[in-house]
C-alpha positions in Angstrom: 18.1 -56.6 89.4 14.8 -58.3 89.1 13.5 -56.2 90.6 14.3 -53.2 88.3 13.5 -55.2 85.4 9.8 -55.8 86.8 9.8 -52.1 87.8 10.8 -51.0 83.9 8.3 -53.7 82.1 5.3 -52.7 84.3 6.5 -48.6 83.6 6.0 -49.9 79.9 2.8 -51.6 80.6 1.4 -48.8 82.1 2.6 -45.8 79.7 1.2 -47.7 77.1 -2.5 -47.4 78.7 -2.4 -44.2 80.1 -3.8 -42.1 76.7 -6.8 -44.6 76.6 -7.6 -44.0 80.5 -7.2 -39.8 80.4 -8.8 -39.7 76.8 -11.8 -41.9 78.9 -12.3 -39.5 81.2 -12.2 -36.3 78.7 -15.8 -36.6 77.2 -16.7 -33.8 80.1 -13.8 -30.8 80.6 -12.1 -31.4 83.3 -9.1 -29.6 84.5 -5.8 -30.9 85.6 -5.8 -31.8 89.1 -9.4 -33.4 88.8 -8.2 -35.5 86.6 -5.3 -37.0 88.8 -8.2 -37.5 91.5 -10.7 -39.1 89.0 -8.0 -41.6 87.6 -6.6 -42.5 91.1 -10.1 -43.2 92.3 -10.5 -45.7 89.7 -7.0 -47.0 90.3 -5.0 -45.7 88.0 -2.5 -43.4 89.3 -0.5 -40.8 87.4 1.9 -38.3 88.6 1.4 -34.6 87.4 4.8 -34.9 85.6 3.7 -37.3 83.5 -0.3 -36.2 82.9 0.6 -32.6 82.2 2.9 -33.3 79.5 0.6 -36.3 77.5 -2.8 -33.5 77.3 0.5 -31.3 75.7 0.6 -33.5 73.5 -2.7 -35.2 72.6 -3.7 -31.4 72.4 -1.2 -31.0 69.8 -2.4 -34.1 68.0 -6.0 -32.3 68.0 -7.6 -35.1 70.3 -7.7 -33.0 73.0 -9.2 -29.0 73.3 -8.2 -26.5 76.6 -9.8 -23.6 77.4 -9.0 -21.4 80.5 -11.5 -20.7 83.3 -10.6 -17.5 84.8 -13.8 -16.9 86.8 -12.8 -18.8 89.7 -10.2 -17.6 92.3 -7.4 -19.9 90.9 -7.4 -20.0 86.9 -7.7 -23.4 85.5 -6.8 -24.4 81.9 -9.9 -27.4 81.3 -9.5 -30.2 78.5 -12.2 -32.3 76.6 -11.9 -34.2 73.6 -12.6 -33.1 70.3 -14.8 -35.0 67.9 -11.9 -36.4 66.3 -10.7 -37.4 69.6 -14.0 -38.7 70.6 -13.6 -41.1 67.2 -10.1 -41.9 68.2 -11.3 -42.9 71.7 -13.9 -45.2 70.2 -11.7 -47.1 68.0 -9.2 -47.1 70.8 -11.3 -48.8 73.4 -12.4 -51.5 70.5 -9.3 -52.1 70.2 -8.6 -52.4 73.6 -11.8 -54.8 74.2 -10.4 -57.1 71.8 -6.7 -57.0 73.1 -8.4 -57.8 76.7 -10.3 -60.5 75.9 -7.5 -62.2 73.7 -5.2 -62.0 76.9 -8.0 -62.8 79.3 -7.4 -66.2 77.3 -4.0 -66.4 76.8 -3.7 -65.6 81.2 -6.3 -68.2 81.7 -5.2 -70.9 79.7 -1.2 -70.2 81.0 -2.6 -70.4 84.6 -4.6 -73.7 83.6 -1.3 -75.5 82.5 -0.3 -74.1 85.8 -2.4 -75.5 88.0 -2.1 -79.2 85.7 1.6 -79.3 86.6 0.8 -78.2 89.8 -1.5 -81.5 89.9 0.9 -84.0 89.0 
C-alpha cells in the first residue's frame, strides 16, 4: 500500500512538471518522437501516451503550433511554441526558479533537523 501511495504522489509530482519540460524544449520544432529522446536524455521520461495528448492540448491553448513535414519518407507533424507560448514559458520557468529555490530551503533545512536528531 505504501508503495502505491508513493507511486500516485510521485505520478502527481511529475504530471505537474511535464508542460514546463516539453514547452522547454519547443523553442526549435521538433517532432514527436524527438522529443521523447530529447526529454529522456535529460532524464525526464515520458511515455507517448501521455506526450501526444498534452502538445493536443497546449496546441489548443495556442502555446504550441504543428505543421506537417511531408518531404521526408515518413510524414511528421513538428511543434514549436508560439510567441505567446514563448511568454508563457518565461513566466513559467520564473516561477519555477523561485518554487526551487524555496524548497531547496525547506529540503535543506528538514534534512538539517535530521541529521541534529541523528546527533543526539
Amino acid at each position: 500500500m505504501e508503495k502505491d501511495l508513493l507511486e500516485s504522489l510521485l505520478s502527481e509530482l511529475r504530471r505537474g512538471t511535464l508542460i514546463l519540460c516539453v514547452l522547454s524544449q519547443l523553442g526549435e520544432s521538433r517532432y514527436g518522437y524527438a522529443l521523447v529522446q530529447t526529454l529522456e536524455e535529460k532524464g525526464v521520461p515520458i511515455d507517448v501516451n501521455t506526450l501526444y495528448p498534452l502538445l493536443r492540448r497546449l496546441e489548443k491553448q495556442g502555446l504550441l503550433c504543428s505543421e506537417w513535414n511531408t518531404q521526408e519518407a515518413k510524414p511528421r507533424k513538428y511543434y514549436k511554441r508560439t510567441v505567446y507560448g514563448d511568454r508563457i514559458f518565461e513566466e513559467l520557468a520564473r516561477q519555477w526558479e523561485s518554487l526551487s529555490a524555496g524548497m531547496d530551503a525547506l529540503l535543506v533545512s528538514d534534512e538539517r533537523k535530521k541529521e541534529q536528531i541523528k546527533n543526539e
